[in-house]
N, C-alpha and C positions, 0 to 999 in steps of 0.2 A: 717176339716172333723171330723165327730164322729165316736167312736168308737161301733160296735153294738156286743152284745152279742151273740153270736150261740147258737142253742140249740145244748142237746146232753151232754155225756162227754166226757172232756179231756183226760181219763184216757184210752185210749184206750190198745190193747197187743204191751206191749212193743217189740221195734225192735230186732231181735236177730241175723241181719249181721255181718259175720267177715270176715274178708281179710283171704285167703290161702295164705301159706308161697307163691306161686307164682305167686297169686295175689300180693301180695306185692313187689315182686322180681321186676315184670313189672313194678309195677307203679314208684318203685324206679327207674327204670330205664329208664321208655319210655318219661317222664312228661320232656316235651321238655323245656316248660321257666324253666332255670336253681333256680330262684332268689322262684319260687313257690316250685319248686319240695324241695327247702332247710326248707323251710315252711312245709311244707305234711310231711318229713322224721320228723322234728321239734320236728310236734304234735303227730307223732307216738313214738320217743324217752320220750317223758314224759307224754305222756296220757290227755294233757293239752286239757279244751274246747278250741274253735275257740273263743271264746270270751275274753278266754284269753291272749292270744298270737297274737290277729291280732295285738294291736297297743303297741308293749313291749315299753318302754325305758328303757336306759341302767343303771338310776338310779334304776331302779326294779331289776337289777339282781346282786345275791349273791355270793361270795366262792361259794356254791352247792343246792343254791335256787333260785328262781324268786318268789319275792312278789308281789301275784296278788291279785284282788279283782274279786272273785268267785260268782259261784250262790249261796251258804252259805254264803257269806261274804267273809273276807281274809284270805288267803290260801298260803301256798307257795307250788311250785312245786317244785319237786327234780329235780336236772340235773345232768343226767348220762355224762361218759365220749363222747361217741355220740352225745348230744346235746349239750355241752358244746363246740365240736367242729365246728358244726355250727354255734353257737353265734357266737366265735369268729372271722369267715370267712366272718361274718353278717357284711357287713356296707355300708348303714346305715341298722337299723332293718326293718322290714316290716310295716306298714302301709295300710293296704287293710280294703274295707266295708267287712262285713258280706254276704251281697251279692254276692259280687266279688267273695268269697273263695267257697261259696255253687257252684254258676254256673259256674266257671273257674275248681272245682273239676270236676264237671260232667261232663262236656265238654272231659276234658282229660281222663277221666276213659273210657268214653265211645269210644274215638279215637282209643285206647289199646284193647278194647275189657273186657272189666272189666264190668262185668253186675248188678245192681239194689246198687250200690254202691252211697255211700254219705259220706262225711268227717269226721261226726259223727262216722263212722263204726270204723276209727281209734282209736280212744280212748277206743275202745271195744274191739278189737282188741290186742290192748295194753295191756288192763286188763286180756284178758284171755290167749293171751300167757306167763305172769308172772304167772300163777297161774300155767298153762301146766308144766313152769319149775319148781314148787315146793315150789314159794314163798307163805306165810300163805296170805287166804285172809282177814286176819286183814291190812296186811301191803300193800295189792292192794286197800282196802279202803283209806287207808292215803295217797298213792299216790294220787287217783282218787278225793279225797275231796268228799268223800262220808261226810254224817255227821254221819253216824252209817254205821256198818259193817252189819244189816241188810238192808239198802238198796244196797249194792256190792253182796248180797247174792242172792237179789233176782232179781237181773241185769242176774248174770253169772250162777242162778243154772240150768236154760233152756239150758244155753250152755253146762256148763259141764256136764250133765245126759247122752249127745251123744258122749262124752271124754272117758264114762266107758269101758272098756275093756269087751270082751263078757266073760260069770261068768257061772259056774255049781252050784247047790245049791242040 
């Protein structure tokens, strides 16, 4: 089959979902196959794409990195003490399509009651509660494998504009 070009652009408004603290709480809690939900908690503990982390092996993982190969190329991700605990609970690692993680997401968000929600949200998710707690987003870029800290800027400044505290002037 060939591949045809769309019209139109790509570039469309970026997405600006994020999980509530109890949105998250739920999903942490309700996402019944135990082996997925360890997966979902995963990519929230390191902000990793789904691309990165579906097929790990355990030659990729570090002391306090996973060597992956990114949408910029190679990248490593930090792993916090939470997602370190997973790996090591992990055996074997995951191995899932792309697919599988997009509609097995939705499926269970939706079961929960979790509304307009996608897997991607996580990793958004991730970034902008690191920031909430006060980390510089220079260092939410180098998590996230931005290539420059203006694109984490202008990922998260939609989000944080509604983070403001109400202001007298």
């Amino acid at each position: 089959t060939k591949a045809y070009k769309l019209d139109g652009n790509t570039k469309s408004e970026a997405r600006t979902r994020v999980y509530t603290k109890l949105e998250m709480d739920s999903i942490f809690e309700k996402v019944q196959d135990e082996r997925f939900n360890q997966f979902v908690r995963f990519a929230y503990y390191t902000g990793a794409r789904t691309s990165e982390i579906r097929n790990l092996s355990k030659s990729q993982i570090g002391d306090d990195t996973i060597e992956v190969i990114g949408k910029t190329g190679k990248r490593f991700i930090k792993i916090n003490a939470q997602a370190r605990r997973i790996l090591f609970n992990m055996n074997p690692l995951w191995d899932y399509r792309r697919d599988f993680v997009t509609h097995k997401f939705k499926k269970e968000i939706r079961k929960i009651g979790v509304k307009n929600g996608r897997f991607h949200d996580l990793r958004r998710t991730f970034g902008l509660n690191l920031i909430k707690q006060g980390m510089s987003i220079y260092k939410v870029s180098k998590l996230l494998g931005h290539k420059s800290v203006t694109t984490t800027e202008q990922h998260y400044a939609p989000l944080l504009t509604s983070q403001i505290d109400d202001f007298i002037l």
